[in-house]
N, C-alpha and C positions, 0 to 999 in steps of 0.2 A: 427930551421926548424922542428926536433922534436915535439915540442911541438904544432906547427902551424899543422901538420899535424896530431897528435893524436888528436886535438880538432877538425879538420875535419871528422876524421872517427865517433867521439861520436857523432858529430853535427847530420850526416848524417846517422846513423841509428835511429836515434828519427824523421828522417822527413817521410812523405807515399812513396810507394813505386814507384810514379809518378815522383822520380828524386827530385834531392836536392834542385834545385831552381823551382822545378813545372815546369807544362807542359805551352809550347805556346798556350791564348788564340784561340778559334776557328774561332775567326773573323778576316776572313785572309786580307781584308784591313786595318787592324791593324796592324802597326810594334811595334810588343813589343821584349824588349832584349830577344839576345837565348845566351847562357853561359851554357857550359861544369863545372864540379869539376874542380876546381883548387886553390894552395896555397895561392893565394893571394885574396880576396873577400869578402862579407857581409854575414855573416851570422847570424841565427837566436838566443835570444835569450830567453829561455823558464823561465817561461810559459808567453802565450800571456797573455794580459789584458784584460778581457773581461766584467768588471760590468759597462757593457756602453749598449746604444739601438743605439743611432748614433751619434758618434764621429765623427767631423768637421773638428775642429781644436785642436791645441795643440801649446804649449809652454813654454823653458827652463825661468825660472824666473832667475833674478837677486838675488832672497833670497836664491836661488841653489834647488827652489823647481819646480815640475811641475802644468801646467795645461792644464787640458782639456774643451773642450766644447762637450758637450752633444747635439745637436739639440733639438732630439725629447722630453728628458724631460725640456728642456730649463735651463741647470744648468752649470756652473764651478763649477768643480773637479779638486781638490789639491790632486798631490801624495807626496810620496818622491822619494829619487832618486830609493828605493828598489820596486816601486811599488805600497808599500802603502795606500789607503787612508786614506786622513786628514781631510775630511769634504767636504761639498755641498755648494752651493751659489746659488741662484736662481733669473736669469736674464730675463727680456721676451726675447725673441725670440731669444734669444744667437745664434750668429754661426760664432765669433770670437773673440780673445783675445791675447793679448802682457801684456808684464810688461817695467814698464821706470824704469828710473834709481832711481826714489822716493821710487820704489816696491807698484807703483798705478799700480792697472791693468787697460787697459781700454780693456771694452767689447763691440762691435759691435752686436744691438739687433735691440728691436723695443719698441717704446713710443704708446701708444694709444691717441688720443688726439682728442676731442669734435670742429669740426669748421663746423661755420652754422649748429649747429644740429645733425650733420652726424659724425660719429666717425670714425678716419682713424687710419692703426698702419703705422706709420712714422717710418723710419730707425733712428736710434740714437744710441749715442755713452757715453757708463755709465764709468764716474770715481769709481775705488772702491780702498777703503781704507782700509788697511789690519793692521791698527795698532788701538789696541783697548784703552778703553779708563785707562784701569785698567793696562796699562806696557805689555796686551800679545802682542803678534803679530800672523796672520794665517787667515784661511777662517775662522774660526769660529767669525774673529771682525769683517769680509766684511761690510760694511757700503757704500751705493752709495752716494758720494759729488758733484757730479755735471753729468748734461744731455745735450749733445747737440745733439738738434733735426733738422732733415732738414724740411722745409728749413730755419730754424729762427735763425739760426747763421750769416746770411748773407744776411737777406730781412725780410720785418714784413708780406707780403702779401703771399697770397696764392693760389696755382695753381693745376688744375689738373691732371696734369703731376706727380707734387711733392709725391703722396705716392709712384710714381712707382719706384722712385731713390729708391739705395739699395748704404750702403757703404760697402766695403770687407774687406778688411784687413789692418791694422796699420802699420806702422813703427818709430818707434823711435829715435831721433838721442843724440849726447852727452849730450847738455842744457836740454833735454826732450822735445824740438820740438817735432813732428811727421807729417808724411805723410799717408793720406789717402787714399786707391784707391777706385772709386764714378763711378757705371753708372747709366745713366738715357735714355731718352726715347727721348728729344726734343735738341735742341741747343739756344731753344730761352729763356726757363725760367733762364739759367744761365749766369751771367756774364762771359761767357766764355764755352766751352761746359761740357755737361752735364756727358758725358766720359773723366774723368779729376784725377789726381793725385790733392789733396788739401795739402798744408800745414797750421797747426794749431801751437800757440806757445803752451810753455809750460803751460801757464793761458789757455788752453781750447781755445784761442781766434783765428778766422779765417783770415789768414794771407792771402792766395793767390793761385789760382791754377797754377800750374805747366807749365811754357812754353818750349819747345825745341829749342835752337839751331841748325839748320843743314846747313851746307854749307853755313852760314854767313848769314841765314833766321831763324826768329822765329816765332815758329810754336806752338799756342797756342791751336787744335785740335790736338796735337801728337798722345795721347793716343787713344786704342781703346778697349773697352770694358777694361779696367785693372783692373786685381783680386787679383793676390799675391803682395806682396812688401816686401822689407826687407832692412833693411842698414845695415853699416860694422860695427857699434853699437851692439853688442854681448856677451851675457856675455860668460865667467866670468871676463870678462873685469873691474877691478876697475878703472882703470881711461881710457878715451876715447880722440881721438886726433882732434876729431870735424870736422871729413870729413862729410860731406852732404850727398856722394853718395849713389845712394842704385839701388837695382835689381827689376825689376815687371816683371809680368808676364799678357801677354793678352788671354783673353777668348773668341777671334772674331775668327769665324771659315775662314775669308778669309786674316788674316793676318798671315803674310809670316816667319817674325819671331816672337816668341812668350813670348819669356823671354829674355830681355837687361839690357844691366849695362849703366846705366847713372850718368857719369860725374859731380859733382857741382867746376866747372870751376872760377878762379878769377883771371881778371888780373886788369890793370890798369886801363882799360875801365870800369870796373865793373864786375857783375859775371852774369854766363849763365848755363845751363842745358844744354848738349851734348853727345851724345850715343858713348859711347865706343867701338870703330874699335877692334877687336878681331880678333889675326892670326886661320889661318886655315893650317897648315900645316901635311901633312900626314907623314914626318918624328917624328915627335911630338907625333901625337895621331892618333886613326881611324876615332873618334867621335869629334862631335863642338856643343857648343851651340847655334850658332846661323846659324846652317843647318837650310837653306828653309824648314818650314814642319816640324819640328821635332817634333812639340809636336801638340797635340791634343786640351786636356783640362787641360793645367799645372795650377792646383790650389795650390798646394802644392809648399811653395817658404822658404831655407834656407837659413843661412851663419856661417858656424865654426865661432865662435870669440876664437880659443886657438891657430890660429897662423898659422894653416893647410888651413886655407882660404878654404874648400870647398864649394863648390853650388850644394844644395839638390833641386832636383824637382820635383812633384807626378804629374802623370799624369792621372786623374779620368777614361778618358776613355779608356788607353791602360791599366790600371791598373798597373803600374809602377813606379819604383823608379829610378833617374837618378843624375851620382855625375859627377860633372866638378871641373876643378881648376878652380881659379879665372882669369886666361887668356879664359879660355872658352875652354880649353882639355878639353876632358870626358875621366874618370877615374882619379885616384891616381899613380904618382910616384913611380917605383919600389922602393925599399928597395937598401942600398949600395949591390956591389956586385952579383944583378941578375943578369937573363941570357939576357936580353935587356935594355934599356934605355928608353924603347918607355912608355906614361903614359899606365897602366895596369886597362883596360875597366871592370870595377866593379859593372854597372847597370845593374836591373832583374827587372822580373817580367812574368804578366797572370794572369790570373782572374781565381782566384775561393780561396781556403779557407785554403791550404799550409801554414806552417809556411815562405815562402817566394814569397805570394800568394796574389792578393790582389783583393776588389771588390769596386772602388771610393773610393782611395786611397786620403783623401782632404785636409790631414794637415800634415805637417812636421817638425819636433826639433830637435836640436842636442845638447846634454852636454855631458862631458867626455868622446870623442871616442863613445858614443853611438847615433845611431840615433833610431828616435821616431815616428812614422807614425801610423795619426788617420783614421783605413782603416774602413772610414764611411756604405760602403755595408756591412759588417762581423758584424760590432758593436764593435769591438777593436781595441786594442791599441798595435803596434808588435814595436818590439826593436832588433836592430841590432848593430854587432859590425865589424870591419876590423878587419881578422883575424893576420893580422901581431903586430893588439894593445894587443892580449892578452897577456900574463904574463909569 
């Protein structure tokens, strides 16, 4: 306890003098966390990162390396775990990125492509290959092996509706399957609607979009607007147990909840997709992830893979960061021994430019005890640690 406490007092005279986790946003239809100094918490880890213009995304590789995506100059950036950089990679339109279990990254950008004459830049999804051909490995062997363009994974025709689809974010599962999250504009150009989770196998090839089970109905429009995704596929996981499920988040400003766990359900009958019932109990926690309302514009979507199961979530417009268990508490588990039992509510935030400060807050990582959030207004890269992990 010592030690936890003297790293708070250092922590906390290197932050301004606006309060250690910075002041509440001024936008007072905003709920952003309000949190006092206390033992147990995220704190900041210096120096920020800042040789970005606008960092999107971000993510913990499988090689136990990082990367970023840069928007504005359209690049993946390799760090190391110190920070780092290892080199550039230059994608159109980059504005996100996973690694599988191969150590392919795939990058969601955009393809330019000539039809009837008229040049559109189509959302697509670039394999890149990180192993060179000379034995090295790293961005410097980036090589792109394969493109998949909408909408020509799944139709040869073409509509126009199609440039306006946009794909978000990746997720991976054990085989190297993945899930895509996809919105568009129509319901009629897609076999299925145009706001749809995709699965793709591990050959790049389009399997199927995403139907829900609910109450013994399948509901092939579940989705709406869906941005973040993640499954329980995480490193530093060597080997993986091939659960399917995984967490999204929606960017519809009139849906109720906005980030769920869904289920890949198999029984006899066969298998189904189904939303995960989550307690809400106030002896347990204060906070729930699946409160009415809770999130704004949760872009930023996490999952610990070391065992601690947490769920990160960034929310662009309250400028916030937000931890759940895997039951759906908000917050961490005290320590043996505290002075309660009750999970210990560890999410902050507010906008502006604090080391515990954020300004569209859009991507979120975690490796070893550390989280990693690309707080795309600022143009950096800030890293936090719980302060009951340090040393």
């Amino acid at each position: 306890m010592k030690k936890i406490l003297l790293a708070l007092v250092v922590l906390s005279a290197l932050v301004s003098c606006d309060g250690f986790f910075g002041t509440k946003t001024d936008l007072d239809f905003i709920d952003t966390p309000e949190f006092q100094i206390r033992d147990i918490s995220y704190v900041p880890i210096q120096p920020a990162l800042t040789n970005f213009v606008r960092p999107v995304d971000i993510t913990t590789g499988f090689d136990e390396l990082i990367y970023v995506i840069d928007e504005a100059t359209e690049e993946v950036i390799s760090l190391d775990e110190s920070g780092r950089e290892l080199g550039r990679f230059s994608v159109q339109g980059a504005r996100s990125i996973v690694q599988d279990r191969r150590l392919d990254l795939l990058v969601i950008g955009t393809k330019t492509d000539t039809i009837s004459g008229k040049a559109f830049d189509l959302t697509c999804i670039y394999r890149i290959d990180l192993h060179g051909s000379n034995g090295g490995y790293g961005i410097r062997n980036a090589r792109i092996t394969n493109e998949i363009v909408h909408p020509f994974y799944f139709k040869t025709t073409f509509s126009d509706d199609d440039p306006f689809v946009l794909f978000n974010r990746i997720g991976v599962l054990a085989n190297n399957d993945y899930y895509v999250t996809r919105n568009g504009v129509t319901s009629s150009v897609f076999y299925g609607p145009d706001d749809a989770i995709l699965l793709f196998n591990k050959d790049d090839e389009f399997v199927t979009p995403v139907a829900v089970s609910v109450r013994g109905s399948l509901i092939r429009d579940y989705f709406e607007k869906p941005f973040g995704i993640v499954t329980t596929i995480q490193p530093p996981q060597i080997s993986a147990n091939g659960n399917n499920d995984f967490l999204y988040s929606s960017i519809d400003e009139q849906r109720v909840i906005k980030v769920q766990y869904i289920e890949y359900v198999e029984t006899e009958f066969g298998a189904t997709y189904e939303p995960r019932a989550m307690p809400t109990s106030e002896d347990e926690a204060d906070g729930f992830l699946t409160f009415p309302f809770r999130f704004d514009d949760p872009k930023g979507l996490s999952l610990a893979g070391d065992g601690t199961n947490h769920i990160f979530v960034t929310d662009s417009k309250k400028d916030s960061l937000y931890l759940f268990s895997l039951n759906g508490f908000e917050g961490v588990k005290p320590p043996p021994g505290y002075s309660t039992n009750k999970y210990i509510n560890v999410s902050f935030g507010g906008t502006g430019t604090g080391l515990t400060q954020f300004n569209e807050p859009s991507g979120i990582a975690y490796k070893n005890s550390v989280v990693y959030i690309a707080d795309a207004g600022n143009g950096r890269v800030l890293r936090f640690k719980l302060t009951t992990d340090f040393d």
